[in-house]
C-alpha positions in Angstrom: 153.5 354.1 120.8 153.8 357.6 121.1 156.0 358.6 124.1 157.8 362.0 123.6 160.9 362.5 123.8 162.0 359.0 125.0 159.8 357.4 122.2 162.1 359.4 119.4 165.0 358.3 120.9 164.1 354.5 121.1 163.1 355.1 117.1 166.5 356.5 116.8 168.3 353.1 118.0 166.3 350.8 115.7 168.3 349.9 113.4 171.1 348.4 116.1 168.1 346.8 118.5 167.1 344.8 115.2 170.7 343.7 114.4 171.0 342.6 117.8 167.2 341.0 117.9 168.5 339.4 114.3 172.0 338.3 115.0 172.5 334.8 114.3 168.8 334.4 113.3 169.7 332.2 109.9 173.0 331.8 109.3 174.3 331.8 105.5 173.6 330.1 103.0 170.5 330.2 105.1 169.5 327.0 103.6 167.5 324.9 105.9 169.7 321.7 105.4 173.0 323.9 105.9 174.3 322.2 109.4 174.8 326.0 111.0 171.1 326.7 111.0 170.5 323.5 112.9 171.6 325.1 116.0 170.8 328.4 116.0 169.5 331.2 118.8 173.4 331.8 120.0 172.7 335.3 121.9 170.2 336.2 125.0 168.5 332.9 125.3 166.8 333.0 128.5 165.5 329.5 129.5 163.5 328.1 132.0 165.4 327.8 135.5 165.1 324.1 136.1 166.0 323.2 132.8 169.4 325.6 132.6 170.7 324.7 136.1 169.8 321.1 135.6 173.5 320.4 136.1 173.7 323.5 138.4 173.8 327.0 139.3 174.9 329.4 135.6 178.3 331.4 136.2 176.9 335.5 136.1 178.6 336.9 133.4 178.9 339.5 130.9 178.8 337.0 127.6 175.2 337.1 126.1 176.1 333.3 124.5 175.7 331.2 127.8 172.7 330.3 128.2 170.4 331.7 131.6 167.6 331.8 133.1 167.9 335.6 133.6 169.2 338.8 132.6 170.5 341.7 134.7 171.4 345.6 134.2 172.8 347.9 136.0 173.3 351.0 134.8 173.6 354.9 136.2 171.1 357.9 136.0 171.2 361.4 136.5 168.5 363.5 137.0 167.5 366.6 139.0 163.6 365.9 138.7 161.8 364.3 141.1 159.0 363.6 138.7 161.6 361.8 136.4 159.9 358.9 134.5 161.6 355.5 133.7 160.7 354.2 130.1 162.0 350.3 129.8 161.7 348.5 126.6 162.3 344.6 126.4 162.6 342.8 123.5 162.9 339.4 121.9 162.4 336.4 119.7 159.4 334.2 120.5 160.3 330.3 118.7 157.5 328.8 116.6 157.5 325.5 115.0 156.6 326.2 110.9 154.9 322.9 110.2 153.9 321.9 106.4 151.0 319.5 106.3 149.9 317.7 103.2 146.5 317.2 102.4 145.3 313.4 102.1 142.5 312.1 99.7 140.6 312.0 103.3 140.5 315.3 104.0 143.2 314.6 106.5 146.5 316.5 107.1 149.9 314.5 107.5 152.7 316.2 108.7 155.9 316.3 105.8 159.6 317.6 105.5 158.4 319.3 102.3 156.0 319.9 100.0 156.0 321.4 96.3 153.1 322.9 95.3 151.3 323.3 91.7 152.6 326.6 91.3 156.3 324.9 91.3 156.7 327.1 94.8 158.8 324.5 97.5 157.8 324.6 101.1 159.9 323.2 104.2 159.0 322.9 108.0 161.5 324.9 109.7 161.7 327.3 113.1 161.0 330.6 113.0 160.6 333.3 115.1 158.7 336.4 115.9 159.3 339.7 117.6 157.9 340.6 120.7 158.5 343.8 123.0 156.9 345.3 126.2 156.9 349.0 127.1 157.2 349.9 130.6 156.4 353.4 131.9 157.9 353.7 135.8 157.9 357.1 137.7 160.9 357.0 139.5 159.5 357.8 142.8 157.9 354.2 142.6 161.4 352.4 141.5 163.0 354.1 144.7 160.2 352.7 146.5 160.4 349.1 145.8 160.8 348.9 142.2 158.3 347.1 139.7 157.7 343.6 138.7 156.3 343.2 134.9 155.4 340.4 132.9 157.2 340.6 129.6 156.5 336.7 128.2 154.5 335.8 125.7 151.3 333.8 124.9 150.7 330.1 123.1 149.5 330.2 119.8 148.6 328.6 117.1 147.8 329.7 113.1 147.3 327.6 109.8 147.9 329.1 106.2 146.3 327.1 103.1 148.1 326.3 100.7 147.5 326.7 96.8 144.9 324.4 94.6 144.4 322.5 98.0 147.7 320.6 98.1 147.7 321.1 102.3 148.8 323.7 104.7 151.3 325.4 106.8 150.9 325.5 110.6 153.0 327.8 113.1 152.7 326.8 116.9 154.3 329.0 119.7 154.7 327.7 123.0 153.9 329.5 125.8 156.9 332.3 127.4 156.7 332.7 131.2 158.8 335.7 131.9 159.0 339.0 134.5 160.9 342.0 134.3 161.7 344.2 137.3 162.8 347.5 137.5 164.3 348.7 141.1 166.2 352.2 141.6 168.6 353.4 144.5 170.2 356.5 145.2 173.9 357.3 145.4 174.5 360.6 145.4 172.4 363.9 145.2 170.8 363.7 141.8 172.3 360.4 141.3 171.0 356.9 140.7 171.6 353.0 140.0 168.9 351.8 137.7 168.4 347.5 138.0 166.3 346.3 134.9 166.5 342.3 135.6 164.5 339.8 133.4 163.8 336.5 134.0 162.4 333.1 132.7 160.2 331.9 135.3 158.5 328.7 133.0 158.9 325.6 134.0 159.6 323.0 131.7 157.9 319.2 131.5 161.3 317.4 131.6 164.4 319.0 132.3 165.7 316.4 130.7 164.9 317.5 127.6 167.1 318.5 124.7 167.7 322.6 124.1 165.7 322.2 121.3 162.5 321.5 123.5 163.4 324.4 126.2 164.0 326.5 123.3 160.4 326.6 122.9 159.7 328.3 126.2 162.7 330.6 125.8 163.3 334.4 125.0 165.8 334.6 122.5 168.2 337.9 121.7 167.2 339.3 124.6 167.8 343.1 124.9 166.7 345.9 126.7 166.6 349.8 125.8 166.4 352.3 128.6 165.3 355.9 128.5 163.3 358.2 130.1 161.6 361.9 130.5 164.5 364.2 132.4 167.2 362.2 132.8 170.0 360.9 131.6 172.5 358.2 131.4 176.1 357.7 131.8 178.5 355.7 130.2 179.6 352.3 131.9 182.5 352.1 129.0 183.7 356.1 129.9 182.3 357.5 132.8 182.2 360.8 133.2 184.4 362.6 135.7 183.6 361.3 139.2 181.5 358.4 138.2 183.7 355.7 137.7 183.7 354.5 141.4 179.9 354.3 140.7 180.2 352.7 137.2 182.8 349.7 138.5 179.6 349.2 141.4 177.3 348.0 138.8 176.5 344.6 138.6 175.7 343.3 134.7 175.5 339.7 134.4 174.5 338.0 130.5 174.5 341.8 129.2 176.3 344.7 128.5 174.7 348.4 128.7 176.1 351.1 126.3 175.0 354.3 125.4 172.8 353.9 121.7 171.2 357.1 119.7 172.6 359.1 116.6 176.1 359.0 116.1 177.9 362.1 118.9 180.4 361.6 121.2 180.3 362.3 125.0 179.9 360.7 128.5 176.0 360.6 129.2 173.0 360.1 126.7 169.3 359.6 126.4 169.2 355.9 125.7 171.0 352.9 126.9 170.9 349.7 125.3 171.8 346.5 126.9 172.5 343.8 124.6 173.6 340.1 125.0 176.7 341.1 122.5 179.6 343.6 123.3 179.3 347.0 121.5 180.6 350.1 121.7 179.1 353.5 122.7 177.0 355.1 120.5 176.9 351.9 118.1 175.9 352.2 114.5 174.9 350.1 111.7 176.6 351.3 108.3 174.6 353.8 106.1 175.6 351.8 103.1 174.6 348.3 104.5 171.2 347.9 102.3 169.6 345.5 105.0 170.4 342.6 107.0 172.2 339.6 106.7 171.6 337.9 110.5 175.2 337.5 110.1 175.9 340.6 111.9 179.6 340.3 112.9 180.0 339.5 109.3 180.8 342.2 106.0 178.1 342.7 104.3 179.9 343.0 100.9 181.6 339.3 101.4 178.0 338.2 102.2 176.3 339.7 99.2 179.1 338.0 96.5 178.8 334.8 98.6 174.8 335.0 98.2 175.2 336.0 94.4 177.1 332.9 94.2 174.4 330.5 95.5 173.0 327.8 92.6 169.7 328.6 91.4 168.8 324.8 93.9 170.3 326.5 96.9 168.1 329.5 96.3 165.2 327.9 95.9 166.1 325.9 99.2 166.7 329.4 101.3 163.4 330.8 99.6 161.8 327.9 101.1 163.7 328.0 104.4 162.2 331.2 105.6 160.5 334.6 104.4 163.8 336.6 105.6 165.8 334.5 103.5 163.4 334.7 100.6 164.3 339.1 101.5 167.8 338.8 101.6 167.9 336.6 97.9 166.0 339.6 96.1 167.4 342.3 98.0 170.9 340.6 96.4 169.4 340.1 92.9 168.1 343.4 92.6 171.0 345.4 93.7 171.8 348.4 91.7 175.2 348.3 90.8 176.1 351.6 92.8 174.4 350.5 95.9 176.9 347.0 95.4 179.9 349.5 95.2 179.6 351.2 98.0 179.9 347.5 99.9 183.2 348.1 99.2 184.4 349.8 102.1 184.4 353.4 103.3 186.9 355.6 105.6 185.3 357.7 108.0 188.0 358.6 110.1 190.7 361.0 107.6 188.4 363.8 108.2 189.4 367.1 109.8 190.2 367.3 113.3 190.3 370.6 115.7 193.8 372.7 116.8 193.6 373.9 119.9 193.0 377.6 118.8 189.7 375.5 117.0 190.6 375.9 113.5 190.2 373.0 111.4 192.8 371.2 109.8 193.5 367.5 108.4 193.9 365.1 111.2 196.0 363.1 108.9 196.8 363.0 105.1 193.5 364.0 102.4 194.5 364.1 98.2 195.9 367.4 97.4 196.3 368.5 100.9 199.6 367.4 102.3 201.9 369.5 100.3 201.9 367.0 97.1 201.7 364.0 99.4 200.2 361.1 97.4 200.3 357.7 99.4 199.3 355.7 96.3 202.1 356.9 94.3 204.9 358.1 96.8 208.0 355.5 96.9 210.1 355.3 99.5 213.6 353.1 100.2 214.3 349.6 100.6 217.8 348.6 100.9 218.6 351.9 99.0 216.3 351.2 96.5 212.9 353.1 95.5 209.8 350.8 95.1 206.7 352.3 94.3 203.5 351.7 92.3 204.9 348.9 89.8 207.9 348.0 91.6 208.6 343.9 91.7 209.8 342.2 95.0 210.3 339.1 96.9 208.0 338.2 99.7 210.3 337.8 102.8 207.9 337.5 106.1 209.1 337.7 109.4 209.1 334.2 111.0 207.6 335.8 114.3 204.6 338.3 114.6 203.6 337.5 110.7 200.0 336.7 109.6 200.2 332.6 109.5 199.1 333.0 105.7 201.6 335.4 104.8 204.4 332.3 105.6 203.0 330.7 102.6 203.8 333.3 100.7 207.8 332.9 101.7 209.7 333.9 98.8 207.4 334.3 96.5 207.7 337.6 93.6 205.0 340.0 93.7 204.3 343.5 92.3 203.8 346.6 94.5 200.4 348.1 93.5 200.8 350.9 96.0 202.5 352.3 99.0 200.1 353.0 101.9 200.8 354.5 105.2 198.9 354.1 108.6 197.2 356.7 110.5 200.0 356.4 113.4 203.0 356.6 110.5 203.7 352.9 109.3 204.1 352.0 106.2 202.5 349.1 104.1 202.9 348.2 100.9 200.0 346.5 98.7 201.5 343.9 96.2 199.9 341.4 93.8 201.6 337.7 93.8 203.3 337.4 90.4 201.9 333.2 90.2 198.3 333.8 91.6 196.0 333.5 88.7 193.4 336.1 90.1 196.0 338.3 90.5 194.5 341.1 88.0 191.3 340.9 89.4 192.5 341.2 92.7 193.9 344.4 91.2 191.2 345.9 89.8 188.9 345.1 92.8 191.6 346.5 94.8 192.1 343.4 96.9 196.0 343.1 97.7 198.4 341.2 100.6 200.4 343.6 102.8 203.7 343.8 103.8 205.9 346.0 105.9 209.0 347.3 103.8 211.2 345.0 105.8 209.5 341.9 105.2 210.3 342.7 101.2 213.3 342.3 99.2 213.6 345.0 95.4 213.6 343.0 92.4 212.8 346.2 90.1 210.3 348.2 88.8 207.8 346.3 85.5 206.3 348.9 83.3 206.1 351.6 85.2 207.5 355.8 84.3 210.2 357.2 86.5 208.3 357.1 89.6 210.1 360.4 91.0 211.9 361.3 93.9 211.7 359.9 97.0 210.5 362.3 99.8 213.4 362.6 102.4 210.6 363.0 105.1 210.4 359.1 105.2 212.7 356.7 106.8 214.8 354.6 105.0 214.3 350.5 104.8 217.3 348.7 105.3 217.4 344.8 103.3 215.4 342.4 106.2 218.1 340.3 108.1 218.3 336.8 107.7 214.9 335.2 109.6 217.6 334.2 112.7 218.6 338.1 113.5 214.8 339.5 113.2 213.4 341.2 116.0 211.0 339.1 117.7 208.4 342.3 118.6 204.8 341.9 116.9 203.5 343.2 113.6 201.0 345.3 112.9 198.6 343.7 110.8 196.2 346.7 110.3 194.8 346.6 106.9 195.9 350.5 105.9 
């Protein structure tokens, strides 16, 4: 729907509106009898009133994974236009009930769990879901003057799909949505303005009573709304900019949170907000090298993909059969090209060059090649007096307080150092290898290692390695860990470098 300016810049935030709209939408394995995806629709799930305060009134909140019967944002405009124009998108999930029916020798169809077909294709009954949005277009003159009330539901409906060589069918019912969204503005300073964009569930539902699964047939699920407009634009609720955050503390978000959303920039104030049932940051971005989704959103995509490659050829056809985006996600992992795998892997966006004050650019921390012969993967430095680098063996000696819980397993166990990393902010790490853990050259080649500060190690030597050089002075010196009753008590940093 071709709207200008504002119309680019909702196409611009697509990618994160559908990881929100998808989040949680099958679960891995995505199999239909994994217990997960038996209680799904987590995020934005507005229900009908009766049935969500059935044991009374919701707490307002910012979490987007309580249930409501409504959805509110508040957010803050600028604009010096008085013929500004308001452009409100809402969208959601719509439930529908994916029936199979068999075919009888009657003519009749009986409802089943399953149903294989001559063409050794398996088909389950399963909920789905389908996308729905509404557009509104709202001159601000008419939001300062009363606002506007929209209906943003969705209709009943019903469709049946045949199934091959006559064996039956598949039916998909929807319920009916009941929903409004209005849109209110008020001033608050010259050229200044809090926008209100509240939805709500108005259905009503047969029997209160009712388990969620019922009501979730009436509901709107991963609710979200994107906000935009034609001269205007938004600030940050995260950030405000100077002289705003009085304003920004006044508004009132309840099952929500508003950020700005658009191509990657930095600043106060943007073209498009997005308020979504799960907390992001400004100017939120799905990975370039994520080759699709996964519905497991907070999730790595590369753990993901090697847990998907991993399914038995059973469970695959059981997630085929589950639902058409599982069915995508099974050959988008079997026909990954190798390079598009690798990149998975993990990627560092934030080594790259900063500005001086005099705006030159320099490194804002260490690059290959660039820090006078600084090599982080190679460089020792001193533990107890002794260098450990790259090949150098030690004994695991955690601290008993502010360690990872797994790294205490690991209590005096030998490893070998694979490298020496240091943080952004100066710390040190160094990756090891346990000496007894049979995947420990894979985990080596994959680049998968443990870390540990140089105080929680103890120098056992150095196993095939060259003379690994001197050590740069520049670095401090490690003294041997004291015994676990003198260590310091303070937390550890358990940044992976």
């Amino acid at each position: 729907m071709p709207y200008g300016r504002a119309a680019d810049a909702f196409a611009q935030v697509g990618a994160v509106a559908d990881a929100v709209l998808y989040e949680g939408y099958l679960l891995y394995p995505y199999r239909r009898s994994s217990p997960k995806n038996r209680v799904r629709w987590q995020f934005g799930v507005l229900l009908p009133r009766d049935w969500v305060e059935r044991d009374g009134p919701v707490t307002p909140g910012l979490s987007g994974s309580a249930d409501s019967w409504y959805q509110q944002t508040e957010c803050l405009l600028r604009t010096p236009r008085a013929d500004a124009v308001v452009r409100v998108r809402v969208r959601c999930l719509q439930m529908q009930d994916k029936q199979v029916e068999a075919a009888g020798p009657d003519g009749r169809y009986r409802p089943v769990e399953s149903l294989r077909t001559p063409d050794g294709t398996t088909h389950l009954s399963f909920a789905e879901a389908v996308p729905r949005e509404t557009d509104l277009v709202l001159p601000l003159r008419e939001l300062l003057d009363g606002g506007r009330t929209a209906r943003v539901g969705a209709d009943a409906g019903t469709e049946a799909e045949a199934l091959p060589d006559g064996t039956g069918r598949t039916v998909r019912r929807r319920g009916e949505v009941r929903a409004v969204t209005t849109v209110v503005a008020e001033p608050l300073a010259p050229e200044l303005f809090r926008l209100r964009v509240r939805t709500e569930n108005t259905g009503v539902t047969a029997d209160p009573g009712a388990p969620r699964t019922e009501a979730l047939r009436h509901a709107l699920l991963a609710t979200h709304t994107l906000v935009g407009g034609d001269g205007l634009e938004f600030a940050s609720l995260i950030d405000p900019p100077a002289g705003l955050a009085q304003h920004a503390r006044g508004c009132r978000n309840a099952f929500t949170f508003p950020v700005l959303a658009g191509p990657p920039q930095q600043g106060t104030t943007g073209a498009v907000m997005l308020s979504a049932p799960i907390i992001l940051p400004d100017w939120p971005q799905v990975a370039p090298e994520s080759p699709g989704d996964l519905h497991d959103a907070a999730e790595i995509d590369e753990i993901l993909t090697l847990r998907t490659m991993l399914l038995t050829d059973e469970e695959k056809t059981e997630a085929r059969a589950t639902d058409p985006r599982a069915a995508q996600i099974l050959d988008r992992v079997e026909n990954m090209p190798p390079e598009v795998f690798a990149r998975l892997h993990g990627a560092i966006r934030s080594l790259t060059s900063a500005q001086t004050p005099s705006g030159a650019g320099r490194p804002a921390w260490w690059q290959e090649g660039g820090d006078d012969g600084l090599s982080p993967a190679t460089e020792p430095v001193l533990v107890d007096g002794v260098p450990v680098s790259g090949g150098s063996r030690v004994r695991l000696r955690p601290r008993v307080r502010g360690s990872d819980a797994q790294d205490m397993f690991l209590q005096g166990r030998t490893a070998q150092v694979a490298a020496v990393r240091h943080d952004v902010d100066g710390s040190v790490h160094l990756a090891v290898t346990v000496d007894d853990d049979p995947a420990a050259e894979l985990h080596g080649w994959y680049g998968r290692f443990h870390y540990f500060r140089p105080d929680e190690v103890e120098p056992l030597g150095h196993a095939d390695v060259s003379d690994p050089g001197p050590v740069r002075s520049a670095r401090p010196q490690f003294p041997r860990p004291p015994r676990p009753a003198e260590r310091p008590e303070e937390g550890r940093c358990d940044g992976c470098p």
